[in-house]
C-alpha positions in Angstrom: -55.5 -54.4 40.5 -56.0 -50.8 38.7 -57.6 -50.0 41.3 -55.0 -50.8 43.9 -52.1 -48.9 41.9 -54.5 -45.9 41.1 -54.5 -46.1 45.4 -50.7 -46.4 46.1 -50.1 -43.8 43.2 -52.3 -41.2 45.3 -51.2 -42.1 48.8 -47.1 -41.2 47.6 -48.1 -38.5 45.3 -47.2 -35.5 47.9 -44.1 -37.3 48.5 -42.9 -37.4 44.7 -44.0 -33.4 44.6 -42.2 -32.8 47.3 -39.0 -34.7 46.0 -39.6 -32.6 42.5 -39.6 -29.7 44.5 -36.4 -30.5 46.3 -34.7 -31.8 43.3 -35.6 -28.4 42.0 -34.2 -26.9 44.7 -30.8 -28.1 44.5 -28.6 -26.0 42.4 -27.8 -27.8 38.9 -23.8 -27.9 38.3 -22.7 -26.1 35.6 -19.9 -27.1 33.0 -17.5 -24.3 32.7 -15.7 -24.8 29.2 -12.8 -23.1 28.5 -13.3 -20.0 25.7 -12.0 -20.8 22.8 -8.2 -19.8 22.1 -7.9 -16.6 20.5 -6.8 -16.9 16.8 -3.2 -15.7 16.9 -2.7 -12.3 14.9 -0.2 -13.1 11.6 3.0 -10.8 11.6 4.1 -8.6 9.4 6.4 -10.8 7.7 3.7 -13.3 7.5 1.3 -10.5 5.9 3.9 -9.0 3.5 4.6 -12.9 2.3 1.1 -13.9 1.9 0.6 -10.9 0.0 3.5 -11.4 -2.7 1.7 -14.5 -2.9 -1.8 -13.4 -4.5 0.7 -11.3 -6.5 2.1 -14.0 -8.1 4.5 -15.3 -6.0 8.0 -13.6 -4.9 9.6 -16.1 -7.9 7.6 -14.1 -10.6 7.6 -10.9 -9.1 11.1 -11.4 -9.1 11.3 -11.8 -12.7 10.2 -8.6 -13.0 13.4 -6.1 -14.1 11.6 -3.0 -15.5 8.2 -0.9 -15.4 6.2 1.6 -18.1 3.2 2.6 -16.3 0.9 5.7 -18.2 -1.6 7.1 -15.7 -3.6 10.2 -15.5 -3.9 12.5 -12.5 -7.3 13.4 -11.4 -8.6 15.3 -8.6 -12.4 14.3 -8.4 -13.3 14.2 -12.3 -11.0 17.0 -13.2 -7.6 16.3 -15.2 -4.9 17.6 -13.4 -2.1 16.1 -16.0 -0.4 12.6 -16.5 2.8 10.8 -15.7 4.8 8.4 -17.6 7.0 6.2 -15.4 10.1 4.3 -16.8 11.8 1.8 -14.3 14.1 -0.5 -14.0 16.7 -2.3 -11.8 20.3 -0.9 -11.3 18.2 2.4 -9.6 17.3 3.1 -12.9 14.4 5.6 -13.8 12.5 8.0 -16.2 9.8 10.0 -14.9 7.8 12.9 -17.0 4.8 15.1 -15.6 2.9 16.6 -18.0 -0.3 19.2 -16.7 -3.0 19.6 -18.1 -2.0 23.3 -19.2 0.9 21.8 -21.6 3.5 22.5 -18.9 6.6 20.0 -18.4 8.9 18.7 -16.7 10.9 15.3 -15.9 14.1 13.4 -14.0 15.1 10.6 -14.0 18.3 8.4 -13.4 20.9 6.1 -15.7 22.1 4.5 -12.1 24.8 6.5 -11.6 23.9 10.5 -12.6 20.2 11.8 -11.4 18.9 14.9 -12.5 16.0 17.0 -13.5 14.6 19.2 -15.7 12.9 22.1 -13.8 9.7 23.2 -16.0 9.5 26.3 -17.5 7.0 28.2 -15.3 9.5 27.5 -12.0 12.7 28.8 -14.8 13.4 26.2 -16.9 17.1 24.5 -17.3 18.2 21.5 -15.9 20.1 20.2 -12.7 21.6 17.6 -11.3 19.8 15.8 -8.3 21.6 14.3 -5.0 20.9 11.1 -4.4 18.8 11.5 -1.3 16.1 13.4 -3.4 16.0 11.3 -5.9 14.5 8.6 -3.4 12.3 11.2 -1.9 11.1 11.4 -5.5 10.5 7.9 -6.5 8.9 7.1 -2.9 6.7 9.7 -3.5 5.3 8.6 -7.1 6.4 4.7 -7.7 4.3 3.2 -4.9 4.4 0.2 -6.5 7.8 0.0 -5.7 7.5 0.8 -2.6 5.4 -1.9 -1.8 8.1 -4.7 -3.9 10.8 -3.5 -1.5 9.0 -3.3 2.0 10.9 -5.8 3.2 14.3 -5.0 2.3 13.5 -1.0 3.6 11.4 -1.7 6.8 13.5 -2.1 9.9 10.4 -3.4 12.0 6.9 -4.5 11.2 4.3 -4.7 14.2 1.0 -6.0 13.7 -1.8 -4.3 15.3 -5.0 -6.1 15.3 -7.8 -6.1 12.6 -9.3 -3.0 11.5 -11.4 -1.7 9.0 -10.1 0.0 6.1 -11.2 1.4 2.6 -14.5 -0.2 4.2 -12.3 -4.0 3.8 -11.5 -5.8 6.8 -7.4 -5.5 6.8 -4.5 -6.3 9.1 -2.9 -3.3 10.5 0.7 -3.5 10.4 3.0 -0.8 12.0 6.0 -0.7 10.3 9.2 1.6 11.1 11.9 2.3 7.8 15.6 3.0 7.6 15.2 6.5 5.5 11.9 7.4 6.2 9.1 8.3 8.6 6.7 5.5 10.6 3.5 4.6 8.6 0.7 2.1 8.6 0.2 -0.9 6.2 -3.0 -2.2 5.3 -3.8 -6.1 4.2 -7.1 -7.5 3.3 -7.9 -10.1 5.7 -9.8 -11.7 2.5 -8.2 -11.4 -0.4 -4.6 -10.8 1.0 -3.4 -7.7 -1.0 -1.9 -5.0 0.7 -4.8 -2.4 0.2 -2.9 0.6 1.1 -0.7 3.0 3.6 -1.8 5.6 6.2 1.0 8.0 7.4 0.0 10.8 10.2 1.8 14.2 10.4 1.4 15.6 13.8 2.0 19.2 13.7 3.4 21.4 16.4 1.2 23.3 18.9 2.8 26.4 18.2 1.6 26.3 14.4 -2.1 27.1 13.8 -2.2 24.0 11.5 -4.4 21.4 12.2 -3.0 17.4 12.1 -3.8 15.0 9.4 -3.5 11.8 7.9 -2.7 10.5 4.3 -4.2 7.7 3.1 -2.8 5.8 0.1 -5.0 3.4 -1.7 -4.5 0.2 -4.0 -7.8 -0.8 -5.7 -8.2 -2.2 -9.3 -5.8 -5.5 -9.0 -4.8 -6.9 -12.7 -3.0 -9.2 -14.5 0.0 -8.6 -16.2 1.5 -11.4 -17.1 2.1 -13.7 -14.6 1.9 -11.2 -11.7 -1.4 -9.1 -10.2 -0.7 -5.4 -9.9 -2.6 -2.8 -9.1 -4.0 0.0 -11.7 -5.2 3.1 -9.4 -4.0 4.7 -6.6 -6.0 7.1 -4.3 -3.8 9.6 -2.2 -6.4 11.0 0.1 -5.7 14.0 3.0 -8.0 13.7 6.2 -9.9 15.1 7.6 -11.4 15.9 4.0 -8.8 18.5 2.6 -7.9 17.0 -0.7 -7.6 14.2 -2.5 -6.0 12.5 -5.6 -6.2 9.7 -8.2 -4.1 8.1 -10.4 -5.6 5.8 -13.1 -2.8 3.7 -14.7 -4.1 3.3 -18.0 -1.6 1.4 -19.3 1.2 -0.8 -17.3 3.4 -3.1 -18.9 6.7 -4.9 -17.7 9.9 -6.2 -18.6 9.4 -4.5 -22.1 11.7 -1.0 -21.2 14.4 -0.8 -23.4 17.9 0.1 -21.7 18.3 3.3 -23.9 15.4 4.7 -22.0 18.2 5.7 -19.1 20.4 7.2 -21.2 21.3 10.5 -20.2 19.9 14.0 -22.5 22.8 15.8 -23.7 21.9 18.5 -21.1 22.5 16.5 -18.1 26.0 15.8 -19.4 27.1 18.9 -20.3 26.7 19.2 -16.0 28.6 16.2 -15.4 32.2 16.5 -16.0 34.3 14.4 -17.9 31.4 13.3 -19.4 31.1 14.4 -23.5 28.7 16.8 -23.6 28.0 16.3 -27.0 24.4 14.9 -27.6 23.8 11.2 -28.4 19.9 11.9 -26.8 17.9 15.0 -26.6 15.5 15.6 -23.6 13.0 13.2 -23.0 10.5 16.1 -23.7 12.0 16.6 -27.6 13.7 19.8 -26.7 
């Protein structure tokens, strides 16, 4: 009987090769799936909401009517100076520079009045400020500010795709403002902070300046309170020209007295109607 299958096996055995070698022949069908659907980029609204809330949330951060922020000024390890920030709601604000030579100056705001107090190496005296550069002047030292009322100043907010940057993989967001020039916001993919700004200033042909870019930084995220806030910002000018840090070594909220804003008895003395006679000296002592 074995020996009678062992026969049959070999008399078909060229036949099942050559049915192998067909059936290898014939080309196998392939199963096209479909790619996967790409993940949908989050908008800047999304990105800007999700951010207020690994702040905190936007009901604490809210709850948050006044600022004293210390910091220091630092351009690598060198000391360039430090600012102390007063703010509060009501467009409110105190703000005083001092360098590392001794050298002064402030301005500041009760709501209504702005002014400054020019420091003594550009004249001395004081002055009253229009409103227009007191916002130039806050944008360009409270960025934490800037970042509680991107929504309420942005006019549009495009995002671009995912990029790196700060060496963190972020969200790029273009946003456009009402009273200011077109920059670029920056949101960690991870941990959903907003890690910083990039603005570009395109300079004319006709000038033999080259084009650059700042970059603004957020890094050391802390608690205060019930809210996470950052507690150093890097201003850095590419391609490599300079660069700038400011360490906030203290930062505190909720905790300004209103008396802060009052006016020195210089700036009155400018505005009239107003009695110029003082109830508050400079916020410098002089």
């Amino acid at each position: 009987m074995a020996a009678h299958i062992a026969f049959r096996y070999r008399n078909h055995a060229p036949w099942l090769l050559i049915v192998l070698s067909l059936a290898c022949m014939v080309p196998a069908q392939v199963i096209e799936h479909p790619p996967p659907p790409a993940t949908p980029m989050p908008d800047g609204t999304r990105l800007l909401t999700r951010c207020f809330r690994a702040m905190g949330g936007p009901g604490e951060l809210e709850q948050v009517h006044s600022m004293h922020v210390n910091a220091v000024v630092k351009a690598g390890d060198e000391s360039l100076g430090e600012i102390e920030m007063f703010l509060a709601k009501g467009d409110r604000c105190l703000f005083r520079f001092t360098q590392a030579d001794g050298d002064t100056n402030s301005f500041g705001s009760n709501g209504t009045v702005s002014w400054e107090q020019v420091p003594p190496s550009e004249g001395g005296g004081w002055k009253l400020l229009p409103k227009e550069q007191l916002a130039r002047r806050i944008a360009g030292n409270n960025w934490l500010g800037r970042v509680l009322h991107l929504g309420a100043e942005t006019t549009s907010m495009k995002t671009t795709g995912k990029v790196e940057f700060d060496d963190r993989p972020c969200w790029a967001v273009d946003l456009e403002f009402r009273n200011d020039e077109p920059m670029t916001a920056f949101f960690d993919a991870e941990t959903k902070l907003i890690t910083g700004f990039q603005r570009r200033f395109d300079m004319p042909q006709e000038e033999d300046v080259e084009s650059f870019v700042l970059e603004i930084v957020f890094d050391e995220w802390k608690p205060v309170g019930k809210v996470t806030l950052f507690h150093e910002v890097r201003l850095q000018i590419k391609p490599d020209i300079s660069s700038l840090r400011l360490n906030y070594e203290t930062l505190t909220i909720n905790d300004v007295p209103d008396s802060t804003f009052d006016l020195p008895s210089q700036v009155k003395a400018l505005v009239p109607g107003l009695p110029s006679s003082p109830s508050k000296e400079s916020p410098d002592g002089g």
